[in-house]
N, C-alpha and C positions, 0 to 999 in steps of 0.2 A: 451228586444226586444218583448216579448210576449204583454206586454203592449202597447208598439206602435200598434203592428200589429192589437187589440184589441179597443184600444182609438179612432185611427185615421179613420178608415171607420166609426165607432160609429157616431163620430161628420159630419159627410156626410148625417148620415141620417137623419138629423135635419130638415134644406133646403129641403128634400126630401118629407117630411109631409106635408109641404106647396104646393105640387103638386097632391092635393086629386081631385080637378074635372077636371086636365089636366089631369090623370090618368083617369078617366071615360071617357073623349072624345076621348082618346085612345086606348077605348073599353076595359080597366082593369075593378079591383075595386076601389073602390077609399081606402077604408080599409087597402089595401095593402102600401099604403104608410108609414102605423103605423106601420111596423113590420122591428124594427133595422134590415141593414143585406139584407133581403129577397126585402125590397125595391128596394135597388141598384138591383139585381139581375132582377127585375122586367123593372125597367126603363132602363137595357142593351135590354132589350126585346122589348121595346116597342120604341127606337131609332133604333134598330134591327143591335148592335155591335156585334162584337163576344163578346165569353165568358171571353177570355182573359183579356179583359180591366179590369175584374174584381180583376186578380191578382196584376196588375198595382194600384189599389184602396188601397193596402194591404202593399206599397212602400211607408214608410214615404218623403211626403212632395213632390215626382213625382204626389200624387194623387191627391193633392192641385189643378198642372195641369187638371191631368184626368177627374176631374168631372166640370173642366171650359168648358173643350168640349164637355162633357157629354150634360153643358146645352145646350150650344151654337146648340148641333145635335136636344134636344128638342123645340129652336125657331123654326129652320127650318120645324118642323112640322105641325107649322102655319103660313108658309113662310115668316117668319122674316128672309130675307135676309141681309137687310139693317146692316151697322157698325154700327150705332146707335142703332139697333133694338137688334144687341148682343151683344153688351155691355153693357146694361140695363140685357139684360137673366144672365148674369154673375156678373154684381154687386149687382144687387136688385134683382136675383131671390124669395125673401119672398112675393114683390110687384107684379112682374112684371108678374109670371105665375098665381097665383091669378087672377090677373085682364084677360089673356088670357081665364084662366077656366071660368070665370065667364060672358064676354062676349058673347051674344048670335051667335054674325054672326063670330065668332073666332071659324073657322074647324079644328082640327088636320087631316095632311094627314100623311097615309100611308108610311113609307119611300120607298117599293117599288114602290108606286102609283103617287110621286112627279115629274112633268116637269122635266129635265133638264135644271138648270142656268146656261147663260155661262156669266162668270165674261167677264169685260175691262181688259186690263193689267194694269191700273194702281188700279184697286181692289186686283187684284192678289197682285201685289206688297207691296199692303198696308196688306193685309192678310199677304201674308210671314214676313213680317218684324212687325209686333202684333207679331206674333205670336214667331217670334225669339227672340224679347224684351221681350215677358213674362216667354217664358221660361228661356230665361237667368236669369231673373232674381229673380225665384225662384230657378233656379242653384243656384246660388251665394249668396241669403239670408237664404237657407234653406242645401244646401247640401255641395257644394266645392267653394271659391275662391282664385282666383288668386292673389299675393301679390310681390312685389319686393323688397328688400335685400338694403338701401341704404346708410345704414352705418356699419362699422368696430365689431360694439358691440357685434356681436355672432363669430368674427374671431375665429378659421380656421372651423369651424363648417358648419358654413354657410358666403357664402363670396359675399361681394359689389360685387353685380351684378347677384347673383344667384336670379331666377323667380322662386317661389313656390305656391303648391296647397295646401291649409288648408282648412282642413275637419274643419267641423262645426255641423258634426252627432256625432264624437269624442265626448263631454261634452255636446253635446246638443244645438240647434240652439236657437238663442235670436228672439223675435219677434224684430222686428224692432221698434223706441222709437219715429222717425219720417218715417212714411210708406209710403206718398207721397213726390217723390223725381226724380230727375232729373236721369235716369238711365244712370246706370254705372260711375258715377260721385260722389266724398267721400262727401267733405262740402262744395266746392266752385266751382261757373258755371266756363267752362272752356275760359281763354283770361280774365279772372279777378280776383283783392286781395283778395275783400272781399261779391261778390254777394254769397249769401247764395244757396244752389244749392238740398234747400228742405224747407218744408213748417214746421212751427213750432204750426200753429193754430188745427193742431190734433198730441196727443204729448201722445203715449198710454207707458202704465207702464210696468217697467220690469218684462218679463213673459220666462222663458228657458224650452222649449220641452224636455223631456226628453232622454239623450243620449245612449251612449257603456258602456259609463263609465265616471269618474271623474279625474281631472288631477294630474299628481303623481308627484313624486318628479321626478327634469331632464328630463321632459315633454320640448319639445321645445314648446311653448305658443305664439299663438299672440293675441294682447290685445288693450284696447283702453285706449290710452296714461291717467292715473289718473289726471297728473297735464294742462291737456290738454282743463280744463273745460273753461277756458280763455285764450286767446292771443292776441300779436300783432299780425297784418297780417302784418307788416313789418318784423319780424321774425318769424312766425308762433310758431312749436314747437322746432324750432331748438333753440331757449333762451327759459326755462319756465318765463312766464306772473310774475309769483312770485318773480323768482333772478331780472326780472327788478325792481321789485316793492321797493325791497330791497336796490338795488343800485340807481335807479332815485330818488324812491318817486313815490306816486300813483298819485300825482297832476299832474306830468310832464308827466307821460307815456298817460293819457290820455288826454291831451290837445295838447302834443308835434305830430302832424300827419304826421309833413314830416319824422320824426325820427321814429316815432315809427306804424306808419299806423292809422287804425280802432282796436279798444279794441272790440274783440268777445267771445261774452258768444255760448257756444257748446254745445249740448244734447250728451250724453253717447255716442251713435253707430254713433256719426259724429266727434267724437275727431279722433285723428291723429291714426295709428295703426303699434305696436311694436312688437317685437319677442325677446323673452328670453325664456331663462331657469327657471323652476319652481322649486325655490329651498327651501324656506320654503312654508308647507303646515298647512291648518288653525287646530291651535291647537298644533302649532312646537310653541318651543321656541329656536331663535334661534342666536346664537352667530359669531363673527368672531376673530380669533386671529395669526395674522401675517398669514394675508391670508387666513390661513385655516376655512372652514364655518364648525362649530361643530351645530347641530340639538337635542335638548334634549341631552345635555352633549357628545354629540357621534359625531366621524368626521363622517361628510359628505360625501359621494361618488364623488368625482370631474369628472366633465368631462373628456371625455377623450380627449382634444383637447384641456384642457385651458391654457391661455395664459397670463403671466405678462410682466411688462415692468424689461427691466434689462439695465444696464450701462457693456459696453464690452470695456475692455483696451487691446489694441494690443501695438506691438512694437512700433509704428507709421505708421506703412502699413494699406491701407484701405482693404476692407472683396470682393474677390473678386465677381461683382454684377452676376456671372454664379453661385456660391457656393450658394449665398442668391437665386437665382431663385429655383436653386434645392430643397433648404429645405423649397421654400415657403415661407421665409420672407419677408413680405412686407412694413412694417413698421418701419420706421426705421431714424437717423437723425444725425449729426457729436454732438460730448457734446463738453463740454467748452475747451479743452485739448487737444493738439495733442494724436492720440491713443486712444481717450474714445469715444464712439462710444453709442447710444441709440436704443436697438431694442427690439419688443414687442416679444416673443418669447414660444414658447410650450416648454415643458420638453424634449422632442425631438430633437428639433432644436438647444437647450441649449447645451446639450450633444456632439451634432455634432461641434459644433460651440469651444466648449472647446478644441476639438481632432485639432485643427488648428495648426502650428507649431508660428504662429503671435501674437496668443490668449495670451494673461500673466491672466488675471483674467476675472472673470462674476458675476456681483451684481446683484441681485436684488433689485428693488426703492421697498421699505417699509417705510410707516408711523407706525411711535413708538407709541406706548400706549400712550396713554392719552394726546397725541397731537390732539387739538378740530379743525377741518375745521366747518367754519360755512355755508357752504351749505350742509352740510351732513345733514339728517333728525336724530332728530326732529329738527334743526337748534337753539340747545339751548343746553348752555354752561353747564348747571347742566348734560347735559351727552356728555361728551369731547369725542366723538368718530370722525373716521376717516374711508375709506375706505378698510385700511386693519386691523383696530381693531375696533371693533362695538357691539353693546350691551352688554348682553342680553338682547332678547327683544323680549317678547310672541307676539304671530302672529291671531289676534280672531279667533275664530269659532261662528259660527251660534249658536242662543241661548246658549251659556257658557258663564256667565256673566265677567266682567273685573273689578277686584277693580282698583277705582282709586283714586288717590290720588293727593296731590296741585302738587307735583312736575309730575308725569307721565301724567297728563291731557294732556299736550303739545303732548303726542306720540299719543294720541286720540282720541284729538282735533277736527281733520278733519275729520275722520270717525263718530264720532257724529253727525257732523253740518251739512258738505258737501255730505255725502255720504246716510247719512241714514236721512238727514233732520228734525233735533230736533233743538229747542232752545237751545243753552247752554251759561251759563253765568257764571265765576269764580270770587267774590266777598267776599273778606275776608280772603281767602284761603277753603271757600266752592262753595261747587260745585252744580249747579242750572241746572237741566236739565227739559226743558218742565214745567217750574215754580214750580219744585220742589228739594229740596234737598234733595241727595245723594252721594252715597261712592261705587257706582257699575253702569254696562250700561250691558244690553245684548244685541250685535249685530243681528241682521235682517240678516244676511249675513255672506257667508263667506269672508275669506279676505286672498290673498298670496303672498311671496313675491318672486318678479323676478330676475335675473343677469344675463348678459351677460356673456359670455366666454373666451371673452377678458377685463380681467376684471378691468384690471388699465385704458382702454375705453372703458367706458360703463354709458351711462345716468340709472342707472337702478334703485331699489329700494332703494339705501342707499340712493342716493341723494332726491327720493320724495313721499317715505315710501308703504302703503301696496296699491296692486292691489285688490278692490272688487270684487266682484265674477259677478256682473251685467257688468263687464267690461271685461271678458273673451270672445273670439270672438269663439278659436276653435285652434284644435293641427296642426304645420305645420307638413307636411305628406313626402314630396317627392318635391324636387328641377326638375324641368321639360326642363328648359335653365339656363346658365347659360355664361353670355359674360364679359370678363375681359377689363373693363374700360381703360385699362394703354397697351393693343395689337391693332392691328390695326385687320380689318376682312381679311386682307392676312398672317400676322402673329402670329395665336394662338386667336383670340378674344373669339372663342368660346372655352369653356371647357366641350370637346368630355366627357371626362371623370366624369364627376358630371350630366350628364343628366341623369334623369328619375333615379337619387340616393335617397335611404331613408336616412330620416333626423333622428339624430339620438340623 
């Protein structure tokens, strides 16, 4: 924190150098603009702020703001009223006050000595609403945003329909990868498939301010979807781009448009955005075996909330739907059988649900060892895993190299190419990286892996393997609303009881 507090005024007073003969018409020194620190202090002075504004300076990523209006009060010195006139003092401050200093018939006045302007109302209007657009929207890129719950994957954790604030000071704020962008809007203008709802001709590199802290293990995590880098806009992220690709063919999915849409290629911070759990951390290795996630040989801490699918055999009587309200079940569907019953269920609910006098048995649906699904990652048969048995499978860290070998290349494949942007080429059963061969890669990055809570539904890491660290948006903090899809707003829609809840 001391670092911030130290870094981020620092970098303010850069711009601020560049104000050496606007400080002379101001009746300063101009000298004074050299001295980190004491500048700012100077230029509160000579816009004649209070002193406060100064503590505000010392607020990672508020100050961002602070010193936009800082300039904005030093146009005004030279009665640049004009919206044009400060929105140049604010974007090209290096240009624009220069040129001000250096003009001869360019007077600073006095802030006590200046006219009174009385705006139009539709200046007014246009000021307030700048001014609520930009602040929002370094709210939202720099400090907290809002996010919505729209599917099942973190059940009963976090539930379809719960609205959340995720911090983004948590791990550290990402600069943004496309900066010019349609505010408030993810990747697409709104009342259309596929208009792009940002510009992609300034396209700045992954750069994370520094945070609190790093993300721990069972961190609830929202992220930018990995396999999200391409899609249909006829199914966005709800099919990955890939499982089509696997099942059409790449011919058909991009030629076919009534079926399949536009094929979009996505920058990092405009891919779709997910919330899991942070369950392997970079530098875990980490296993799964009949369910249970062992971490370097050791069980794993579970949720306290999670959730498998089970098969429920009653006498033939159905589960009365007041008992399933009560424990919260909400998932749930008749099986093949009179009496067999499908419900996704916590250890909890299992428990209650046994104490039934209807109840005869409770399974849980488990895939057997070395039964292979082949969309599970790395979607290759030389490692026959499945969602409830799965590797082992080390998880990179940032410079620790990874031996690799002809068969593991496939687990790292995409972290190579896609993620960290090298040539690779495997020929012969050797390995060509950046036109050279080798038997090792050291990651640029870290990399972790995710799961939902409900975890026999959940799109999460087994199916499309590790989450990079430039793809970390920030920790959900706190559910703020949250309305149940399936009540009407006279019966129960809202849940009184999950508002303004820590997520846990």
């Amino acid at each position: 924190m001391l670092y911030l507090i130290i870094l981020l005024p620092l970098s303010f007073t850069i711009p601020t150098i560049f104000l050496w003969t606007v400080f002379e018409k101001a009746g300063r020194k101009g000298w004074e603009t050299m001295l980190p620190f004491y500048n700012l202090y100077v230029f509160l002075l000579i816009i004649k702020k209070p002193l406060w504004w100064y503590a505000l300076l010392l607020i990672p990523f508020l100050n961002v703001f602070m010193y936009m209006l800082m300039l904005v009060e030093l146009a005004k010195g030279f009665s640049k009223y004009g919206l044009g006139q400060q929105f140049l003092a604010v974007i090209l401050p290096y240009f624009y006050f220069p040129y001000l200093g250096m003009k001869e018939d360019e007077v600073f006045v006095d802030p006590d000595k200046r006219p009174e302007v009385k705006k139009g109302m539709i200046r007014e209007w246009t000021d307030a609403i700048i001014f609520a657009v930009v602040a929002a929207t370094i709210i939202r890129t720099f400090l907290l945003e809002a996010y919505t719950i729209p599917t099942s994957s973190m059940e009963k954790s976090l539930l379809v329909g719960d609205y959340l604030f995720v911090s983004k000071i948590n791990y550290g704020p990402k600069v943004p990868n496309t900066p010019i962008a349609f505010p408030f809007v993810h990747h697409t203008m709104p009342g259309t498939t596929s208009t792009k709802s940002y510009l992609e001709w300034i396209h700045l590199p992954y750069y994370r301010f520094p945070g609190f802290g790093t993300v721990q293990h069972n961190d609830a995590v929202v992220f930018n979807y990995p396999a999200g880098d391409t899609v249909s806009t006829r199914f966005q992220s709800n099919v990955s781009y890939y499982t089509l690709i696997n099942e059409y063919g790449r011919e058909r999915v991009w030629s076919d448009k009534r079926n399949f849409g536009e094929i979009v290629v996505r920058p990092v911070d405009k891919r779709e955005n997910y919330v899991k759990r942070g369950i392997g951390m970079p530098g875990d290795t980490l296993q799964i075996i009949n369910r249970q996630v062992f971490l370097n040989s050791r069980e794993a801490v579970n949720p306290e909330k999670l959730q498998y699918q089970y098969k429920v055999f009653t006498d033939g009587s159905s589960i009365n739907p007041r008992v399933l309200d009560r424990l919260n079940i909400t998932e749930g569907s008749r099986g093949n059988a009179p009496g067999e019953f499908l419900y996704v269920l916590t250890t909890t609910a299992k428990k209650e649900l046994e104490k039934l006098p209807i109840v005869k048995k409770i399974e849980v649906l488990n895939e057997k060892p070395g039964n292979w699904h082949p969309e599970i990652f790395p979607f290759n048969n030389a490692y026959k895993w499945n969602r409830d048995n799965f590797g082992p499978l080390y998880i990179p860290k940032k410079d620790v190299p990874i031996n690799l070998t002809a068969k593991n290349i496939v687990i790292y494949e995409r972290l190579i190419r896609t993620y960290e942007g090298n040539d690779l080429q495997v020929k012969d059963g050797s390995i060509i990286i950046n036109g050279t061969e080798t038997n090792t890669y050291t990651p640029r990055m870290d990399y972790y892996w995710m799961m939902g809570d409900n975890r026999h539904n959940s799109a999460d890491s087994r199916y499309w393997g590790f989450v990079p660290e430039d793809h970390i948006v920030g920790k959900a903090e706190f559910v703020w609303l949250s309305l149940d899809q399936n009540k009407s707003w006279f019966s129960g829609k809202i849940r009184w009881s999950r508002l303004f809840s820590i997520v846990h």
